[in-house]
TIVO-2410 file (N, C-alpha, C; in nm, 3 decimals):
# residues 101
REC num residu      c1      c2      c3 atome chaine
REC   1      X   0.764   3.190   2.788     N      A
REC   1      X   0.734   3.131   2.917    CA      A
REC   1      X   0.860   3.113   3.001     C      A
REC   2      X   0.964   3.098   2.934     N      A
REC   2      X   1.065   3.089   3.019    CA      A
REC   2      X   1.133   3.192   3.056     C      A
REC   3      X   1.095   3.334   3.055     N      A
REC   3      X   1.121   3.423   3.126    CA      A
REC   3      X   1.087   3.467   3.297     C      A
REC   4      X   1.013   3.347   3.258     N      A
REC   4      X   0.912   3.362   3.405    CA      A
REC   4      X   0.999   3.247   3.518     C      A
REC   5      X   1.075   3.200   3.463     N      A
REC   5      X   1.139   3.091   3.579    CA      A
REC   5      X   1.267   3.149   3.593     C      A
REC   6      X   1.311   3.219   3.721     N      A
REC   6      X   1.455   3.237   3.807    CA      A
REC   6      X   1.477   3.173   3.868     C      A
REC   7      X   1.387   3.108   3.902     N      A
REC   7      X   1.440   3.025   4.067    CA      A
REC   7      X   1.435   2.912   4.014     C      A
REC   8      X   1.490   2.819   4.115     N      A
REC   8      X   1.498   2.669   4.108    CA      A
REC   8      X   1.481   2.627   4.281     C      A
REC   9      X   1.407   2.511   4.244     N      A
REC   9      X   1.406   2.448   4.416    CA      A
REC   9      X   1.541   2.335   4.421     C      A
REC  10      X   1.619   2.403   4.551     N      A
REC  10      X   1.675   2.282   4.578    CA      A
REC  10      X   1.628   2.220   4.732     C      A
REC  11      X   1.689   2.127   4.781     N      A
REC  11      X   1.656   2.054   4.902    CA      A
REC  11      X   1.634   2.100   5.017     C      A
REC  12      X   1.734   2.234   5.039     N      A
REC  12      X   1.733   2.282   5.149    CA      A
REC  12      X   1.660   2.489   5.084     C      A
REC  13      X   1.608   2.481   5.005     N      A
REC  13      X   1.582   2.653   4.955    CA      A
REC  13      X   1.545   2.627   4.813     C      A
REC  14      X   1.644   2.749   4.764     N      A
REC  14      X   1.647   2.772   4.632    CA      A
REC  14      X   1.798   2.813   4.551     C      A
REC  15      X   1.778   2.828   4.434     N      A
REC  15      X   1.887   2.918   4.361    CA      A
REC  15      X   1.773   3.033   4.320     C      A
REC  16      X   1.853   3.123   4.260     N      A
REC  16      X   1.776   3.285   4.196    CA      A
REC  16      X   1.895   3.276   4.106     C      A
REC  17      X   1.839   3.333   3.964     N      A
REC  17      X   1.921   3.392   3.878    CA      A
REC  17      X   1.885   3.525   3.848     C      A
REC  18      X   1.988   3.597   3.837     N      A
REC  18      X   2.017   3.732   3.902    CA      A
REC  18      X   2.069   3.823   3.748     C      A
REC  19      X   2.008   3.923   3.659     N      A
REC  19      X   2.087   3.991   3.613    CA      A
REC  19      X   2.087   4.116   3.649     C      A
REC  20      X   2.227   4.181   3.722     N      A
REC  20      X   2.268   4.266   3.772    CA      A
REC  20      X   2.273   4.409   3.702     C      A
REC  21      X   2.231   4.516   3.727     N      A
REC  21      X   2.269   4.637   3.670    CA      A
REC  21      X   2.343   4.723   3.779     C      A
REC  22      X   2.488   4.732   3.811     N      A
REC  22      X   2.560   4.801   3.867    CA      A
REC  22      X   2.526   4.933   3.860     C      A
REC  23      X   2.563   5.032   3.893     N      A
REC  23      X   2.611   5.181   3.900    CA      A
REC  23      X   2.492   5.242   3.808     C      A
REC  24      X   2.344   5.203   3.861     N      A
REC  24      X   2.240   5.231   3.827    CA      A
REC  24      X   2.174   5.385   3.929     C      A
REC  25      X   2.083   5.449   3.850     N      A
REC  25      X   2.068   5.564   3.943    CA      A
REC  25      X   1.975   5.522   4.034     C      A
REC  26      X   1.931   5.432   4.041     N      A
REC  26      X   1.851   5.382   4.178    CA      A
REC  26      X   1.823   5.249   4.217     C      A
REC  27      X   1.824   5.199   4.343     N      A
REC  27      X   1.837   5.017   4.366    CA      A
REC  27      X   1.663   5.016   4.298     C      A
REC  28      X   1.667   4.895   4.263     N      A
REC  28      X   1.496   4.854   4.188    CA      A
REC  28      X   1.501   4.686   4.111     C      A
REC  29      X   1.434   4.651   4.149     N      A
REC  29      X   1.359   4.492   4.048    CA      A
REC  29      X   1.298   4.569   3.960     C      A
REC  30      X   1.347   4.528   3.836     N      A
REC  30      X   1.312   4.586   3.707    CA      A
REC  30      X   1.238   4.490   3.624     C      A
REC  31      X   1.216   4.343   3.662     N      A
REC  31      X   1.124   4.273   3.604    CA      A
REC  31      X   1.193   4.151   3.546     C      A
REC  32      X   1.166   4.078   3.509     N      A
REC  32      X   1.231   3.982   3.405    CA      A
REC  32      X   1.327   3.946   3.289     C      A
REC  33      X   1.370   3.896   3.219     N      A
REC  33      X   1.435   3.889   3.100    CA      A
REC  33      X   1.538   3.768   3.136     C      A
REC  34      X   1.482   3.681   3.020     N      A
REC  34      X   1.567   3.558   2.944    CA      A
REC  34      X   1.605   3.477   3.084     C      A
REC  35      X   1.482   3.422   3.210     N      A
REC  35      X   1.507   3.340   3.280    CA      A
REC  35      X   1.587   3.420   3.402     C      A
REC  36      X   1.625   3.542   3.359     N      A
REC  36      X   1.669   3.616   3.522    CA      A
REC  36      X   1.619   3.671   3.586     C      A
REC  37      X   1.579   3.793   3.703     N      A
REC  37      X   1.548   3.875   3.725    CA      A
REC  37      X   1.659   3.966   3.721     C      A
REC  38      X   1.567   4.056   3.698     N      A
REC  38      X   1.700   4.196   3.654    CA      A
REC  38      X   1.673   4.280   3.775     C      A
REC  39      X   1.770   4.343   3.848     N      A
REC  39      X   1.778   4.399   3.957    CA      A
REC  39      X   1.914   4.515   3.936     C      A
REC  40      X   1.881   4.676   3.953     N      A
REC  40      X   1.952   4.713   3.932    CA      A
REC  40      X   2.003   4.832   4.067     C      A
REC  41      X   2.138   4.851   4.105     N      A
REC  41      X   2.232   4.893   4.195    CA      A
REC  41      X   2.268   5.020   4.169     C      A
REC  42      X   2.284   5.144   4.312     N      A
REC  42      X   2.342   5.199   4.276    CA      A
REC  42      X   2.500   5.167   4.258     C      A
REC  43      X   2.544   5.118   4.345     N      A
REC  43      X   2.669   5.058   4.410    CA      A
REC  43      X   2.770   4.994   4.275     C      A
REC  44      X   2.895   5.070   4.244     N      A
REC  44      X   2.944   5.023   4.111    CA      A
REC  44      X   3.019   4.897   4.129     C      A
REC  45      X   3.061   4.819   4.039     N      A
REC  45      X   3.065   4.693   4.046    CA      A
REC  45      X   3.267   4.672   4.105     C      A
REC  46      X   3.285   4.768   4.198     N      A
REC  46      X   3.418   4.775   4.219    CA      A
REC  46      X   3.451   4.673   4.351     C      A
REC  47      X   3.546   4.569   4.323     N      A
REC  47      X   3.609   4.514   4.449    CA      A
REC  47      X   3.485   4.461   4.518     C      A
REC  48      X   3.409   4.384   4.485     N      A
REC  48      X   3.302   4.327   4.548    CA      A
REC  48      X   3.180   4.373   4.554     C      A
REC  49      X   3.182   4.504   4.586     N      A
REC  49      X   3.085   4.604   4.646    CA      A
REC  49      X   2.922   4.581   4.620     C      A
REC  50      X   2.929   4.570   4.469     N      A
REC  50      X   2.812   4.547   4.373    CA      A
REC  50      X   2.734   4.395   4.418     C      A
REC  51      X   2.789   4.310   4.446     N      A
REC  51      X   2.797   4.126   4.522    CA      A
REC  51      X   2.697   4.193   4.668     C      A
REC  52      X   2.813   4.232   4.692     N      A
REC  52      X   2.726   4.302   4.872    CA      A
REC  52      X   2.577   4.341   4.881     C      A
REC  53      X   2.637   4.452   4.781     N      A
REC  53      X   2.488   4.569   4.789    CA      A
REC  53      X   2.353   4.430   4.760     C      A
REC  54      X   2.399   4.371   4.690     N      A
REC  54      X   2.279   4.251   4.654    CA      A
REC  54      X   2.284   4.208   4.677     C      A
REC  55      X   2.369   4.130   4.807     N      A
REC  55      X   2.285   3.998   4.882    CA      A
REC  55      X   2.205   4.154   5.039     C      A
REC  56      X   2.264   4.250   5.078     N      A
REC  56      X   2.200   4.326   5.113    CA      A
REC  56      X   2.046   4.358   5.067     C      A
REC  57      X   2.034   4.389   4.991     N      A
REC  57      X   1.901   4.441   4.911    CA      A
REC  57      X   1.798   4.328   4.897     C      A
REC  58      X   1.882   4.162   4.878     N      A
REC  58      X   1.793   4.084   4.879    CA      A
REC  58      X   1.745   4.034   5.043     C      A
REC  59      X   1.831   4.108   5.115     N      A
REC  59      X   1.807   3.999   5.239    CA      A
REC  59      X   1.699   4.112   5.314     C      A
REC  60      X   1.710   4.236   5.265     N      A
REC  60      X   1.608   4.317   5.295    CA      A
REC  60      X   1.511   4.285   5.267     C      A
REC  61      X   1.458   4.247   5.133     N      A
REC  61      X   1.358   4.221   5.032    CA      A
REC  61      X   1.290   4.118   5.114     C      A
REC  62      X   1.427   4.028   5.116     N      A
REC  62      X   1.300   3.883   5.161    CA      A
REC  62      X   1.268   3.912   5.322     C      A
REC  63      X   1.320   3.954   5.388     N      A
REC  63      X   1.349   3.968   5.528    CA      A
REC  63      X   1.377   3.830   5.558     C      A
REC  64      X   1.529   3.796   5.540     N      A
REC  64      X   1.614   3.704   5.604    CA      A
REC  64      X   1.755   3.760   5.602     C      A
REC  65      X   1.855   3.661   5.708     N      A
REC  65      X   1.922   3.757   5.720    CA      A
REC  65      X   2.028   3.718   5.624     C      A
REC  66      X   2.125   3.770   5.602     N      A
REC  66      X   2.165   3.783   5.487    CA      A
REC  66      X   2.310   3.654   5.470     C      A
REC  67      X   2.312   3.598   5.608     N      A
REC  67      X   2.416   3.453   5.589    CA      A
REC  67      X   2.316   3.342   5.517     C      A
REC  68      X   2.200   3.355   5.503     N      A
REC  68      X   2.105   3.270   5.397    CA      A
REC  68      X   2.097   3.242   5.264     C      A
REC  69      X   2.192   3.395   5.229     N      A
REC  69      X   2.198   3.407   5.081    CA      A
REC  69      X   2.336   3.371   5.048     C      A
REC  70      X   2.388   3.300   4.952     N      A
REC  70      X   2.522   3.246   4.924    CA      A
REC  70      X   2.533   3.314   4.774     C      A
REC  71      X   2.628   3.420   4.698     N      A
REC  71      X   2.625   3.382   4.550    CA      A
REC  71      X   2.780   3.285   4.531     C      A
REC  72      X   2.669   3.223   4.474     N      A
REC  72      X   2.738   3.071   4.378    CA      A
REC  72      X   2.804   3.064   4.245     C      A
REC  73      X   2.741   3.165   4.168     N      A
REC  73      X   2.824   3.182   4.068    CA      A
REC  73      X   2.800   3.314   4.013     C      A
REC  74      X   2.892   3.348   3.902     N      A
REC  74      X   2.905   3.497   3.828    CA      A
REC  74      X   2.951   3.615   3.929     C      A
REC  75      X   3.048   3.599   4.006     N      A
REC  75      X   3.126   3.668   4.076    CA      A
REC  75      X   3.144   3.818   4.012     C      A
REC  76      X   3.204   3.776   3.887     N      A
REC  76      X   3.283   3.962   3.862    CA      A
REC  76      X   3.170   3.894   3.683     C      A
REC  77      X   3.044   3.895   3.673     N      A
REC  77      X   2.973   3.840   3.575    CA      A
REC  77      X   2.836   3.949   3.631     C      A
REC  78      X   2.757   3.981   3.519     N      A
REC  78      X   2.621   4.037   3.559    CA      A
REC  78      X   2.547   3.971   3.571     C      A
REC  79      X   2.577   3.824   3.515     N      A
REC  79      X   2.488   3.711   3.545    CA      A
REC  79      X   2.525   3.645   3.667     C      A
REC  80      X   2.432   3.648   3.757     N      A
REC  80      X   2.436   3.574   3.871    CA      A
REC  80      X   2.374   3.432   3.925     C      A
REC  81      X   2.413   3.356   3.998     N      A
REC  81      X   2.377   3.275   4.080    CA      A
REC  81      X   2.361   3.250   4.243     C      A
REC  82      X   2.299   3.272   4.296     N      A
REC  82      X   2.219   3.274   4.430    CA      A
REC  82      X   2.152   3.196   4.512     C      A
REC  83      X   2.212   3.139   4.600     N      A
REC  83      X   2.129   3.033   4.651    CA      A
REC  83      X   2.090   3.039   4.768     C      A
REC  84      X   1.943   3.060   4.833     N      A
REC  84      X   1.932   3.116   4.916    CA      A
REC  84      X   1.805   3.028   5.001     C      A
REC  85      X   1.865   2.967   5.150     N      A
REC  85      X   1.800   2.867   5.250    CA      A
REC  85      X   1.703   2.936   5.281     C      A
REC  86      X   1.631   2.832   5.334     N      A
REC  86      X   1.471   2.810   5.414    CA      A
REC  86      X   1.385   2.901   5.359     C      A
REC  87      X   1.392   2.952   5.248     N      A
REC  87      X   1.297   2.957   5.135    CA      A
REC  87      X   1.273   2.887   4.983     C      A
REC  88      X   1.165   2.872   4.975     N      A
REC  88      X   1.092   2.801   4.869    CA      A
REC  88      X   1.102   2.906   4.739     C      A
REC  89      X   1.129   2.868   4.630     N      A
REC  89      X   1.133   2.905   4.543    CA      A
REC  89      X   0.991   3.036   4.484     C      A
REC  90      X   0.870   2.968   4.478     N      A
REC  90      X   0.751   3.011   4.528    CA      A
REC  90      X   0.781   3.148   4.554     C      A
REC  91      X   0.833   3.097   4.713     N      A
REC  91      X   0.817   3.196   4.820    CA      A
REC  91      X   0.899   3.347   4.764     C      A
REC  92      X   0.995   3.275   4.710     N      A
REC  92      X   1.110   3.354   4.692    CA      A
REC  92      X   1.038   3.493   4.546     C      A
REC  93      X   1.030   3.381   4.454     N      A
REC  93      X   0.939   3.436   4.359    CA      A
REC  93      X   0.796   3.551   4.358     C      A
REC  94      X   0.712   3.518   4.514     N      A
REC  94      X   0.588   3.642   4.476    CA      A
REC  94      X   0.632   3.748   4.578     C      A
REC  95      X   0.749   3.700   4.666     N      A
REC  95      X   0.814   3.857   4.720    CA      A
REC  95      X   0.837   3.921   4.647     C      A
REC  96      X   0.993   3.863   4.579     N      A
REC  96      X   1.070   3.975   4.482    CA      A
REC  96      X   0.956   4.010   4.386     C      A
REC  97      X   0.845   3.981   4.313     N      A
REC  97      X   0.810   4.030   4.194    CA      A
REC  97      X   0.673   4.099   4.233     C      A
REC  98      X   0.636   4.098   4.353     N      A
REC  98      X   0.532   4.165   4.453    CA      A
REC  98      X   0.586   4.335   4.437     C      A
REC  99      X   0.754   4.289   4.462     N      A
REC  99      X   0.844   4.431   4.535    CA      A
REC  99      X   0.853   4.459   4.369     C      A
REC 100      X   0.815   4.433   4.264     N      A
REC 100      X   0.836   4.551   4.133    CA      A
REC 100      X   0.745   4.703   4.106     C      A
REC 101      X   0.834   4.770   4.056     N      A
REC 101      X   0.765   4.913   4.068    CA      A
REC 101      X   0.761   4.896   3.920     C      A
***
């Protein structure tokens, strides 16, 4: 059951926990695992780039713009932290997992 919780509500949004697959052959939400969502990049994890491409991809996803999304933690980590305003956790949750192929 606890694969199913990424998000967290805070006061003003949410957090997302994020596990990253860099220098993947195609951008995609790949589904769940161990409390993250797994989301994988083409974009290799060089000098930021990989950080970008995914607050990009998410701000597409959710359609907000992308100063909404903050990552908070796991910088140069595949595990991420994300915290992202004037959405609800919820909210945040049946987009991204709506958008799985």
């Amino acid at each position: 059951m606890t694969d199913l919780i990424f998000t967290t509500e805070t006061p003003d949004g949410c957090t997302l926990n994020i596990r990253l697959h860099p220098g993947a052959r195609k951008n995609a939400i790949n589904g769940l695992h161990a409390g993250a969502l797994k989301i994988s990049l083409t974009t290799p994890p060089v000098d930021g780039r990989a950080n970008e491409a995914l607050i990009d991809l998410l701000s597409d996803r959710l359609n907000i713009p992308k100063a909404r999304i903050t990552l908070i933690a796991g910088h140069t980590n595949r595990l991420k932290t994300l915290h992202i305003t004037t959405l609800t956790a919820p909210q945040v949750e049946a987009t991204l997992l709506s958008d799985e192929a």
